[in-house]
Structures are given as C-alpha cells and as structure tokens.
N, CA, C and O atoms as a Maestro MAE file, in Angstrom:
{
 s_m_m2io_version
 :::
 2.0.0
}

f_m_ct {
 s_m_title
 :::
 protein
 m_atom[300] {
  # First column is atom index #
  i_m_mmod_type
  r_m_x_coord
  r_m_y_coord
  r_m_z_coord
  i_m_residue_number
  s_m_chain_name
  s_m_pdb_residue_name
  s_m_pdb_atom_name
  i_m_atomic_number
  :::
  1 25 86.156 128.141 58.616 1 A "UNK " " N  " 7
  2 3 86.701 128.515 57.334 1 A "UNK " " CA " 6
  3 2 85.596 129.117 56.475 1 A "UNK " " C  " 6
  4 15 84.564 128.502 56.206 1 A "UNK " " O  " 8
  5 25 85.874 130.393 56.045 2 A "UNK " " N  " 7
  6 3 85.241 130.989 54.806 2 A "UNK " " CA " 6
  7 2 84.425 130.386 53.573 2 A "UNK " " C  " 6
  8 15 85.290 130.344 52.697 2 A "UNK " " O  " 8
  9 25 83.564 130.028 53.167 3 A "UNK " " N  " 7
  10 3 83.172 129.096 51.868 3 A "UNK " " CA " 6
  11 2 83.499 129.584 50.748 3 A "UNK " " C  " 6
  12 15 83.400 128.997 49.671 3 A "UNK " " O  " 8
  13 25 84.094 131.179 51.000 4 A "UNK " " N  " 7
  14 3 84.389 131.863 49.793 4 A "UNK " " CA " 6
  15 2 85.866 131.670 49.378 4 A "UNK " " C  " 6
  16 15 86.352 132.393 48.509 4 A "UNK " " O  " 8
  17 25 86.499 130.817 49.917 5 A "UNK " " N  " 7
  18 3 87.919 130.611 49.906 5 A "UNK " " CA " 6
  19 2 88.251 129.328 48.981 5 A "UNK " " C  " 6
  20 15 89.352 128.978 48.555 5 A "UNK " " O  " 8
  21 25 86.571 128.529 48.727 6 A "UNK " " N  " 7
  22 3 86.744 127.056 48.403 6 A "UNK " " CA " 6
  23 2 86.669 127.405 46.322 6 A "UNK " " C  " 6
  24 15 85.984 128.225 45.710 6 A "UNK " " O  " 8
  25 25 87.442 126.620 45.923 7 A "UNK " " N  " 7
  26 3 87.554 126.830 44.312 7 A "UNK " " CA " 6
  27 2 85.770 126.657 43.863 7 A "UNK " " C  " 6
  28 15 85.016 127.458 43.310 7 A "UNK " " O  " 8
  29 25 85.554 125.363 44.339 8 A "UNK " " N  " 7
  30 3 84.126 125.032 43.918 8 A "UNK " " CA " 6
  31 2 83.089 124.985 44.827 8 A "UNK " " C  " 6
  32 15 83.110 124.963 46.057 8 A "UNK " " O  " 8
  33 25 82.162 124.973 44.021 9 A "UNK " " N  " 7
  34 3 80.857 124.840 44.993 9 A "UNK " " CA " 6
  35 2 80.527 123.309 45.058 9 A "UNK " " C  " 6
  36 15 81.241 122.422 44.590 9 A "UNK " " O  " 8
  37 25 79.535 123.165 45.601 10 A "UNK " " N  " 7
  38 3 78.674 121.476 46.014 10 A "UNK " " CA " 6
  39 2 78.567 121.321 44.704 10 A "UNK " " C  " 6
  40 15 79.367 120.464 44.327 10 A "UNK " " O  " 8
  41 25 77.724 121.916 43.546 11 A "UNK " " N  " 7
  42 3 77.276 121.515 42.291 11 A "UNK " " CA " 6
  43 2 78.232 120.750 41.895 11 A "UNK " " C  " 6
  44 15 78.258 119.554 41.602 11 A "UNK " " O  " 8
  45 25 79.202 121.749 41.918 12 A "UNK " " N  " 7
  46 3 80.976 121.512 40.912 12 A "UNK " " CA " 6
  47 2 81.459 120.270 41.731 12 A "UNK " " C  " 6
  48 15 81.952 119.372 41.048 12 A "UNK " " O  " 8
  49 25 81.408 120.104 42.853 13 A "UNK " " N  " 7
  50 3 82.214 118.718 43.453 13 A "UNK " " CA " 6
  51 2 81.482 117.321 43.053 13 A "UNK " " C  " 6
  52 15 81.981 116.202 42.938 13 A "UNK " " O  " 8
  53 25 79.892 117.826 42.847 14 A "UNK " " N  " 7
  54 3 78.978 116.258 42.377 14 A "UNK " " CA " 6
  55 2 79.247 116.053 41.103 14 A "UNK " " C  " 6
  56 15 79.504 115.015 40.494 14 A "UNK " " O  " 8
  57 25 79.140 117.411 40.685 15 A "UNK " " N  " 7
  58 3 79.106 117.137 38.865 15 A "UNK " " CA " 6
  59 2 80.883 116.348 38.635 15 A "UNK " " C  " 6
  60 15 80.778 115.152 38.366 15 A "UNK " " O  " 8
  61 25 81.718 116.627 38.674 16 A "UNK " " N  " 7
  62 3 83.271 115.967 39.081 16 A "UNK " " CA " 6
  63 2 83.102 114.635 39.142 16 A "UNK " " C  " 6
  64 15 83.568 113.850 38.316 16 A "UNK " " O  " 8
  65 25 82.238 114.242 40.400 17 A "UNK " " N  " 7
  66 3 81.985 112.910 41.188 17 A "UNK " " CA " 6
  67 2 81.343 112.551 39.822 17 A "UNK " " C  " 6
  68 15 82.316 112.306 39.108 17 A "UNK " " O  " 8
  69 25 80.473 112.426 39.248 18 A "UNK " " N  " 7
  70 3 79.247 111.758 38.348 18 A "UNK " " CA " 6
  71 2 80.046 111.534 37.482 18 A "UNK " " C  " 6
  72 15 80.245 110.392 37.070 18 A "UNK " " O  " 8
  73 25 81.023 113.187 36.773 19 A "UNK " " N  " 7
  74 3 81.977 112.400 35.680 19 A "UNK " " CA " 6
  75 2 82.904 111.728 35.732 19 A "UNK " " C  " 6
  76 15 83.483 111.543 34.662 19 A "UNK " " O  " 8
  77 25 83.382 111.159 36.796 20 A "UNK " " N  " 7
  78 3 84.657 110.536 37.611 20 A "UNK " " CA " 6
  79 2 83.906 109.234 37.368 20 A "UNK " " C  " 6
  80 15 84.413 108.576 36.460 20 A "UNK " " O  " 8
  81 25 82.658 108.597 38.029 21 A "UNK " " N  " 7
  82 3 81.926 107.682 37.728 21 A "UNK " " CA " 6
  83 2 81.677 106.932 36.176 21 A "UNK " " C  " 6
  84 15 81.571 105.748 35.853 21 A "UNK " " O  " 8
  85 25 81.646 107.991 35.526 22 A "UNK " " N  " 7
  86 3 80.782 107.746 33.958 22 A "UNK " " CA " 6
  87 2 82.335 107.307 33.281 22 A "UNK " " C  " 6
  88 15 82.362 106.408 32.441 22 A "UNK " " O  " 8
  89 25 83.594 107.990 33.700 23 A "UNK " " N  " 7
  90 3 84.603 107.212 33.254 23 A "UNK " " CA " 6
  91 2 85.353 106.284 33.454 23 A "UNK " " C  " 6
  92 15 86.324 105.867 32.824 23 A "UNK " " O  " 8
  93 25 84.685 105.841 34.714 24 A "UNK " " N  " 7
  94 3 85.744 104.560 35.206 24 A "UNK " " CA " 6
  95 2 84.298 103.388 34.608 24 A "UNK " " C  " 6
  96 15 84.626 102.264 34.229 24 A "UNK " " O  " 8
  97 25 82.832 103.776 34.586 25 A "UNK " " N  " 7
  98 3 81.965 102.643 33.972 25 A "UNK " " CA " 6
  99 2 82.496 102.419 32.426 25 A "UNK " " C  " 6
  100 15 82.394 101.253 32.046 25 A "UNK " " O  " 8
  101 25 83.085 103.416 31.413 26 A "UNK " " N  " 7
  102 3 83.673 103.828 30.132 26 A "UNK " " CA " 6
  103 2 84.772 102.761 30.238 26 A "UNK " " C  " 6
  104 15 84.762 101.904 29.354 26 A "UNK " " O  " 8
  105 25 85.906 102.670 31.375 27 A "UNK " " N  " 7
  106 3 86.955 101.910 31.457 27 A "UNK " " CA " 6
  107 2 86.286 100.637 31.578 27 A "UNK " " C  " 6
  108 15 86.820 99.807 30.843 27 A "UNK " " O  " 8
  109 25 85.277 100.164 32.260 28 A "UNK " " N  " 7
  110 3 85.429 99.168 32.692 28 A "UNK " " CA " 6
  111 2 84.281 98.051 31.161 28 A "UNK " " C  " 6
  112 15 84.108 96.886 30.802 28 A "UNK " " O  " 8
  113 25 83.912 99.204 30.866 29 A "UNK " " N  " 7
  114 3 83.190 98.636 29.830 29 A "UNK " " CA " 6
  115 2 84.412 97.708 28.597 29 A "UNK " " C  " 6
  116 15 84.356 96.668 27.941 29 A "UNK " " O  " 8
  117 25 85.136 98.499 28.748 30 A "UNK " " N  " 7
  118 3 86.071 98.077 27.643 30 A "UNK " " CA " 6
  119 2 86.779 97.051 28.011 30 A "UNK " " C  " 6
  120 15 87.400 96.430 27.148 30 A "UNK " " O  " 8
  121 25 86.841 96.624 29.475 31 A "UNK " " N  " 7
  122 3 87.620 94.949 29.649 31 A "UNK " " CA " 6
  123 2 86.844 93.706 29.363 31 A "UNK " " C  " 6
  124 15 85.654 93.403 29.277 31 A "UNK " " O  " 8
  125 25 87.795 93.213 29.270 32 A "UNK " " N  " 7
  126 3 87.284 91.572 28.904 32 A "UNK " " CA " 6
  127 2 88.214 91.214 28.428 32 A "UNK " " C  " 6
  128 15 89.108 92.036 28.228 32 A "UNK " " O  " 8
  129 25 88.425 89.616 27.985 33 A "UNK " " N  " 7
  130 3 89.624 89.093 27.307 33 A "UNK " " CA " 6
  131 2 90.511 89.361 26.396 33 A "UNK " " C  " 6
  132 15 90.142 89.779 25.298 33 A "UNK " " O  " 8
  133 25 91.902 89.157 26.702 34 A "UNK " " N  " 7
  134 3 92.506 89.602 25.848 34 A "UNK " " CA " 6
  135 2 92.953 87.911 24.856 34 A "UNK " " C  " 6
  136 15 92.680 86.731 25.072 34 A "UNK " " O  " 8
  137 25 93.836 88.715 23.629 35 A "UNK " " N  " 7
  138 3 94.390 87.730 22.865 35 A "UNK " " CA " 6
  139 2 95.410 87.234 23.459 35 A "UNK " " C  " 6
  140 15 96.108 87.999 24.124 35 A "UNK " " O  " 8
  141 25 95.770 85.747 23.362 36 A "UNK " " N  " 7
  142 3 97.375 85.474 23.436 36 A "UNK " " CA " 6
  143 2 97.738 85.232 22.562 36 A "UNK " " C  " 6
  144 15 97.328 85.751 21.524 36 A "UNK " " O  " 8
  145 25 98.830 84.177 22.612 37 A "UNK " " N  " 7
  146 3 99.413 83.837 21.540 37 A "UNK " " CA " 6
  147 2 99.138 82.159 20.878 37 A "UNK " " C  " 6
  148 15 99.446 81.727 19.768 37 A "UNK " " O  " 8
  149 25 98.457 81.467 22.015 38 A "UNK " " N  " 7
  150 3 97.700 80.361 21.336 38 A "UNK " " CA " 6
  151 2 96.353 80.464 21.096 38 A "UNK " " C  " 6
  152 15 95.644 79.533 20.714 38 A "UNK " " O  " 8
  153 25 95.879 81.947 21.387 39 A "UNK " " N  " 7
  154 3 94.248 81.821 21.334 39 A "UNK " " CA " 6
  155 2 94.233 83.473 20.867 39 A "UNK " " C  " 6
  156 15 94.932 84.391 21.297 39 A "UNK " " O  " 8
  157 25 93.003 83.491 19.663 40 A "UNK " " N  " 7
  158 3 92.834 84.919 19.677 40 A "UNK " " CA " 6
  159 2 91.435 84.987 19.370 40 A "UNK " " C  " 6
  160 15 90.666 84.402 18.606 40 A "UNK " " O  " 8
  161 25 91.336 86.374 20.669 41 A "UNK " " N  " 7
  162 3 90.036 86.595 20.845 41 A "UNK " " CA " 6
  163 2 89.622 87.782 20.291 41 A "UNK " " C  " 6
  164 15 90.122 88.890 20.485 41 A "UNK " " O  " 8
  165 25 88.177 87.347 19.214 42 A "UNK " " N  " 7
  166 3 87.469 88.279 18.573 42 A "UNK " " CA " 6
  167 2 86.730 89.610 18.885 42 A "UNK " " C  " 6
  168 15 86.396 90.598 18.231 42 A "UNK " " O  " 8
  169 25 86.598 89.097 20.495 43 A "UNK " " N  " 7
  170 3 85.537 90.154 21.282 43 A "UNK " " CA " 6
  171 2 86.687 91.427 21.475 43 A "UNK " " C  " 6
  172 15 86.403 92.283 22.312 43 A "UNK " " O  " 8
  173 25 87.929 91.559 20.744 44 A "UNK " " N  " 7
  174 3 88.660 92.841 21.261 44 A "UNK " " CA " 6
  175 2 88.115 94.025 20.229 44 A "UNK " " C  " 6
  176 15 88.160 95.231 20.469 44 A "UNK " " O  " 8
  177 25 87.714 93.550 19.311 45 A "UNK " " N  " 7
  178 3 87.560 94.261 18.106 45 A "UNK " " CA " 6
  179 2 85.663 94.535 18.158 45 A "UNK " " C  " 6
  180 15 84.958 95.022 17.274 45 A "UNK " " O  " 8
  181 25 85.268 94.030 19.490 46 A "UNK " " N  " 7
  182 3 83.562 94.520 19.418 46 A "UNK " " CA " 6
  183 2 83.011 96.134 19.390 46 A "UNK " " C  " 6
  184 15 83.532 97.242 19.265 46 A "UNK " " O  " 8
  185 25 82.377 95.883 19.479 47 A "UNK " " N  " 7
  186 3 81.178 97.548 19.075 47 A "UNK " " CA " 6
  187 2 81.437 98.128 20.767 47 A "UNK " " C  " 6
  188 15 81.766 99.304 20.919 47 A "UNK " " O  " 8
  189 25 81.276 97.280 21.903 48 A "UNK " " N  " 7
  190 3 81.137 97.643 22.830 48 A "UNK " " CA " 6
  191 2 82.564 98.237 23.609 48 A "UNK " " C  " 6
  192 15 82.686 99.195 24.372 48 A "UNK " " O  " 8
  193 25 83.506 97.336 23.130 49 A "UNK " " N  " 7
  194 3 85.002 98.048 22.935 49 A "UNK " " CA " 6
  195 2 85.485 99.112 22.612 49 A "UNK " " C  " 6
  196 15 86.058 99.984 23.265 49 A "UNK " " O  " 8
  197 25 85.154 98.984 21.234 50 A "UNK " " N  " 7
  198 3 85.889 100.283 20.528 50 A "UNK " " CA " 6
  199 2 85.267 101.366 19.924 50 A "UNK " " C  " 6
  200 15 85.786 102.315 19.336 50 A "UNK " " O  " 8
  201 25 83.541 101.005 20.234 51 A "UNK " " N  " 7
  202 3 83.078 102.797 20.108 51 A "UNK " " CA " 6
  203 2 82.795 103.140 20.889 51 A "UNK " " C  " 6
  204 15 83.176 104.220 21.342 51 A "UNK " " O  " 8
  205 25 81.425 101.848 21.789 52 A "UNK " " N  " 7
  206 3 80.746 102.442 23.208 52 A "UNK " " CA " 6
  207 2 81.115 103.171 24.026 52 A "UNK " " C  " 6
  208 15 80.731 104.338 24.103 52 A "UNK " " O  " 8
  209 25 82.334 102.367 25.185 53 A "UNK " " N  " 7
  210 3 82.973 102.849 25.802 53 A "UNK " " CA " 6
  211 2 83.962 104.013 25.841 53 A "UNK " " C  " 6
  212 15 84.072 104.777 26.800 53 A "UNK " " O  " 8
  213 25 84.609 104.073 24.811 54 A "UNK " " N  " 7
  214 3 85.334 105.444 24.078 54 A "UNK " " CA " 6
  215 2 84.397 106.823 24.160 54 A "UNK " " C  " 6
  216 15 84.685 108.020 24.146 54 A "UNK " " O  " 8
  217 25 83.505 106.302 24.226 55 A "UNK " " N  " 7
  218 3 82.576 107.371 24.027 55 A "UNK " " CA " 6
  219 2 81.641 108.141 25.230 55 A "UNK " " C  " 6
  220 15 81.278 109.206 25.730 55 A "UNK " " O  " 8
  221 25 81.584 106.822 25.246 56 A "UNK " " N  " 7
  222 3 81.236 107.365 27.559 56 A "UNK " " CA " 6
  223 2 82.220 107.954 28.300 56 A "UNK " " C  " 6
  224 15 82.083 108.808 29.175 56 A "UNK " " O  " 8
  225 25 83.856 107.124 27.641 57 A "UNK " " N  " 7
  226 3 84.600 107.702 28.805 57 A "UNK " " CA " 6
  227 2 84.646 109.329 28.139 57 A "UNK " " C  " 6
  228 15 84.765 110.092 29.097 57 A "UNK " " O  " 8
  229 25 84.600 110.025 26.977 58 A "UNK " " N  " 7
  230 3 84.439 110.979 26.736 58 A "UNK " " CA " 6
  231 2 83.753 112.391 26.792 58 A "UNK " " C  " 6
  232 15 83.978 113.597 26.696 58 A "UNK " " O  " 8
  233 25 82.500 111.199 27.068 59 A "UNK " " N  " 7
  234 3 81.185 111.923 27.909 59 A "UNK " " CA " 6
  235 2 81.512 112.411 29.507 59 A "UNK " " C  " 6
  236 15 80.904 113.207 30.221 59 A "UNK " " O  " 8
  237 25 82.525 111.732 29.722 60 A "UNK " " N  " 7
  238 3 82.620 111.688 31.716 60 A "UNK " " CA " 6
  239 2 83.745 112.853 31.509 60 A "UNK " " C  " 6
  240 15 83.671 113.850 32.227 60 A "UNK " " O  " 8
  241 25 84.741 112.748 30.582 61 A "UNK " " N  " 7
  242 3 85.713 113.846 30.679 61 A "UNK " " CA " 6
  243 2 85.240 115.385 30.339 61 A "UNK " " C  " 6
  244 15 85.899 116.371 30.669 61 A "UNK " " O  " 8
  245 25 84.309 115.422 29.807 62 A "UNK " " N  " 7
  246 3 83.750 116.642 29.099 62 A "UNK " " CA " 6
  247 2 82.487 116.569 30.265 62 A "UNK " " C  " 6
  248 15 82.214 117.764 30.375 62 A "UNK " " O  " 8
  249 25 81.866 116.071 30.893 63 A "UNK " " N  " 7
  250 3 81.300 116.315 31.907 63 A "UNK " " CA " 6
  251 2 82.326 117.105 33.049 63 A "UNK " " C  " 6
  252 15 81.910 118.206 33.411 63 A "UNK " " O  " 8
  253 25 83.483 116.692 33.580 64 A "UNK " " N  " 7
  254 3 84.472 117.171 34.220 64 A "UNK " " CA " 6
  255 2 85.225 118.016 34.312 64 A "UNK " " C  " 6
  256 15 85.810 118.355 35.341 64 A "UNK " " O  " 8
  257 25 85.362 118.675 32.799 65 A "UNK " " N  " 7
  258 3 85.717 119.834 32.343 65 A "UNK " " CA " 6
  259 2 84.633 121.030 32.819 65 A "UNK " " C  " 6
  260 15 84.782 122.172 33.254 65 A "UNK " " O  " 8
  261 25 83.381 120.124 32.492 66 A "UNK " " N  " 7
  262 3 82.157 121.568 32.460 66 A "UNK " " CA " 6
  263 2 82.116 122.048 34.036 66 A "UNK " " C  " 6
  264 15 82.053 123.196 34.475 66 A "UNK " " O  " 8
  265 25 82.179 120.642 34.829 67 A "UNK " " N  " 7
  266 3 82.443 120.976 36.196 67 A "UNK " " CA " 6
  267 2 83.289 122.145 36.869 67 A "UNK " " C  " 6
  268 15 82.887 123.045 37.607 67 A "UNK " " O  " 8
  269 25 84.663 121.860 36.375 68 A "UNK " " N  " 7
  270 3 85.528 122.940 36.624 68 A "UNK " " CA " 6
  271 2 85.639 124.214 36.389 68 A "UNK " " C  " 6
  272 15 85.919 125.161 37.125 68 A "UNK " " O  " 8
  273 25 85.346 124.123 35.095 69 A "UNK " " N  " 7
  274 3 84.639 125.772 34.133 69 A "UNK " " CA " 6
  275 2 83.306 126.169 34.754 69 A "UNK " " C  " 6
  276 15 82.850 127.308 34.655 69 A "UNK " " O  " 8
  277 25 82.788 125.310 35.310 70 A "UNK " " N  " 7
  278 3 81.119 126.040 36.013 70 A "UNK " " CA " 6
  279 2 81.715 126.615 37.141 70 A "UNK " " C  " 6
  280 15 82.541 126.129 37.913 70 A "UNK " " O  " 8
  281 25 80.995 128.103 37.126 71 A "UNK " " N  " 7
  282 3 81.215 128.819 37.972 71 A "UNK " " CA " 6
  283 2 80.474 128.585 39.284 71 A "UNK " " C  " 6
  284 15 79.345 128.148 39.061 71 A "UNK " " O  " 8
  285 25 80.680 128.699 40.267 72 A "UNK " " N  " 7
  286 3 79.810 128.290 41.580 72 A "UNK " " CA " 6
  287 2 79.003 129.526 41.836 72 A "UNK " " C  " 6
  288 15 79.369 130.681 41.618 72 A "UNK " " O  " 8
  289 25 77.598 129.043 42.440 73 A "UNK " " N  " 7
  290 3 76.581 130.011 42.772 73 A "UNK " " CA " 6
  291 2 77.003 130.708 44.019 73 A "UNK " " C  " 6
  292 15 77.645 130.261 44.970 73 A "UNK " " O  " 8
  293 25 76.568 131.756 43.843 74 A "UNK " " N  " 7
  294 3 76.905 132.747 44.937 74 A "UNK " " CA " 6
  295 2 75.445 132.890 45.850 74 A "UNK " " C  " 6
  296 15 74.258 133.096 45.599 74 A "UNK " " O  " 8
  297 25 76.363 132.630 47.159 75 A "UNK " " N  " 7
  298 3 75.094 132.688 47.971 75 A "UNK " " CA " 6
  299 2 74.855 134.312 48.765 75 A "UNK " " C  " 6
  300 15 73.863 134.518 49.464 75 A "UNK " " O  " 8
  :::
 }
 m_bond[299] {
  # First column is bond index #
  i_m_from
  i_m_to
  i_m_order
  :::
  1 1 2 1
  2 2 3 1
  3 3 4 2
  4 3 5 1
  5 5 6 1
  6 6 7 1
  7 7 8 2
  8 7 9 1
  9 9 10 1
  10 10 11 1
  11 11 12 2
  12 11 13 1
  13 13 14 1
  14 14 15 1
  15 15 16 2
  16 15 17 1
  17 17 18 1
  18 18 19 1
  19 19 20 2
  20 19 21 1
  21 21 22 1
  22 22 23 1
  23 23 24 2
  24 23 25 1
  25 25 26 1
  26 26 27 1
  27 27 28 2
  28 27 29 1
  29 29 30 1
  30 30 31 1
  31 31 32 2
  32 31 33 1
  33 33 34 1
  34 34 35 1
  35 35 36 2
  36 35 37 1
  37 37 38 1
  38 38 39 1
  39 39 40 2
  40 39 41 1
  41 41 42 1
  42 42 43 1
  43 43 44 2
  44 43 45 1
  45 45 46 1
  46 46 47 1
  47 47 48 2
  48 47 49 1
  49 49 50 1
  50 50 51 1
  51 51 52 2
  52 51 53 1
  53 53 54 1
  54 54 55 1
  55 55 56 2
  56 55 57 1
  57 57 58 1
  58 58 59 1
  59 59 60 2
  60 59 61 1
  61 61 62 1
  62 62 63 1
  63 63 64 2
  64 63 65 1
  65 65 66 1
  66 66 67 1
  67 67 68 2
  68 67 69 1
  69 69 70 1
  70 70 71 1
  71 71 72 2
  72 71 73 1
  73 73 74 1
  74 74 75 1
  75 75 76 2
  76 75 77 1
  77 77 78 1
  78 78 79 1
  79 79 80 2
  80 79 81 1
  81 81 82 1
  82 82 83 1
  83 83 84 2
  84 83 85 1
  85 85 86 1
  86 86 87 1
  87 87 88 2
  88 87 89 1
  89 89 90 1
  90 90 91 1
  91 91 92 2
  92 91 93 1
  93 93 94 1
  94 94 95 1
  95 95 96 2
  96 95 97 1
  97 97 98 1
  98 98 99 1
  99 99 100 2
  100 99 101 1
  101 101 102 1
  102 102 103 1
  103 103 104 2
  104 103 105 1
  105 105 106 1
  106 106 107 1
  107 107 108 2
  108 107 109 1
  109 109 110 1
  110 110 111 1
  111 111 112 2
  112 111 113 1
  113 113 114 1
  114 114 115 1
  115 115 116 2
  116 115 117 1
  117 117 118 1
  118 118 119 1
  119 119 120 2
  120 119 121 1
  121 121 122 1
  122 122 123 1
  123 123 124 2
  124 123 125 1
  125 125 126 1
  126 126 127 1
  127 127 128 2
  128 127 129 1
  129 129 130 1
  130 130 131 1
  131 131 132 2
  132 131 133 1
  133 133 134 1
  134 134 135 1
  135 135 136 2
  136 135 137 1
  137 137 138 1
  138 138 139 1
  139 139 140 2
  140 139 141 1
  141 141 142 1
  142 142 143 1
  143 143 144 2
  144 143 145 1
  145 145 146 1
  146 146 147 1
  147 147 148 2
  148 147 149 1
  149 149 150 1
  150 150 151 1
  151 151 152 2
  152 151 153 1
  153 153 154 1
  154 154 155 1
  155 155 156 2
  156 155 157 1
  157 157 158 1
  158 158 159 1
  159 159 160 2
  160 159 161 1
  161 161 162 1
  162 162 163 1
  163 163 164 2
  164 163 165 1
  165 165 166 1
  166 166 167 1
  167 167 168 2
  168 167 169 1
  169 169 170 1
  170 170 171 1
  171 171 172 2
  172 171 173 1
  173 173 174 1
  174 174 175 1
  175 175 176 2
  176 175 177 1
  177 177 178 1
  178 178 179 1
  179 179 180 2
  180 179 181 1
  181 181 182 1
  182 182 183 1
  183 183 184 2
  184 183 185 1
  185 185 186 1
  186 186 187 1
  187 187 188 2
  188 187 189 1
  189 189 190 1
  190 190 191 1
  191 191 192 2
  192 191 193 1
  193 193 194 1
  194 194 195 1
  195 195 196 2
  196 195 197 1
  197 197 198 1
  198 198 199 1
  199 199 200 2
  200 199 201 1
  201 201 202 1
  202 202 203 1
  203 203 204 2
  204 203 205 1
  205 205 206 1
  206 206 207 1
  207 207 208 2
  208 207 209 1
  209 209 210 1
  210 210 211 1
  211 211 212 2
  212 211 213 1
  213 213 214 1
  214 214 215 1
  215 215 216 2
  216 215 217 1
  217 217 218 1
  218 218 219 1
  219 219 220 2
  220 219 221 1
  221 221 222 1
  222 222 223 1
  223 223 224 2
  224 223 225 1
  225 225 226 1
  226 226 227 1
  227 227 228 2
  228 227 229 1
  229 229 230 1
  230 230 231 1
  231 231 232 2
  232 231 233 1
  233 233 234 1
  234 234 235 1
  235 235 236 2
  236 235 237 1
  237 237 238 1
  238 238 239 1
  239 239 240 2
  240 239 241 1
  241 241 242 1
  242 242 243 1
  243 243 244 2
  244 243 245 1
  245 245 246 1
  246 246 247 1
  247 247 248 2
  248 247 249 1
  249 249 250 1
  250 250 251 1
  251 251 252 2
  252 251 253 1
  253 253 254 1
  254 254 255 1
  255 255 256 2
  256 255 257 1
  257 257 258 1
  258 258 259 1
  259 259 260 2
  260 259 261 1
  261 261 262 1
  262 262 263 1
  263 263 264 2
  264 263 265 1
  265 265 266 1
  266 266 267 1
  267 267 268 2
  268 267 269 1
  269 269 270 1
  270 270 271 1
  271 271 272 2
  272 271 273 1
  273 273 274 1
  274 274 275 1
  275 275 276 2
  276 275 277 1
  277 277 278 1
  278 278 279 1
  279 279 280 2
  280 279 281 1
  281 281 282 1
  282 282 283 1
  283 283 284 2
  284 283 285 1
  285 285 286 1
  286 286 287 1
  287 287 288 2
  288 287 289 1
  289 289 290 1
  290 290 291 1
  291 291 292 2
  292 291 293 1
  293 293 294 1
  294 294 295 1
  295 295 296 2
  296 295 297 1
  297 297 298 1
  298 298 299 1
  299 299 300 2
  :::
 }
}
C-alpha cells in the first residue's frame, strides 16, 4: 500500500496518541468520591476537580485537534 494514500503521518498518529493520553489522565484526575445522601463529600468542589483537570483535559483536546490540522511531512 501507497503511504500517500494514509490521512496522517507517524507525527500526526503520536501526537493523537499523547493527546488521547493527557485526556483520559484529565478524566481520571477528576474521580474520587462522590456525595450521597447520608454523607456529603467536600473533595467534589476541590481545586484539583474543577480547574486542574478541566484544564488538562483541554490541553489533550487542543493537542488533538493540532494533530489532525498538522499537515504530514512529505517524504
């Protein structure tokens, strides 16, 4: 098969991979306990919740975008 037939190049498939990574660490940052209804937990409302992670996973999507929009090198 042709390599000129493929949408992306190697760059574009790692860079994808890295931001695929940076948003599921973004997701995972943000779990931890939730509230019920006999117990409510403070840690939903932390720094690491509701800006950190929001913000990584944002970083990974806009990493993923640039991926797709990067044009592949021509060999």
């Amino acid at each position: 098969m042709d390599k000129r037939n493929f949408a992306f190049g190697k760059n574009n498939l790692i860079l994808i991979a890295i931001g695929m990574v940076v948003v599921i660490i973004g997701f995972l940052l943000m779990t931890g306990p939730s509230t019920t209804v006999d117990h409510f937990e403070a840690d939903i409302f932390s720094v690491r919740r509701v800006r950190i992670a929001p913000v990584i996973c944002l970083i990974g999507f806009v990493m993923m975008i640039y991926a797709v929009i990067k044009k592949p090198k021509e060999d």
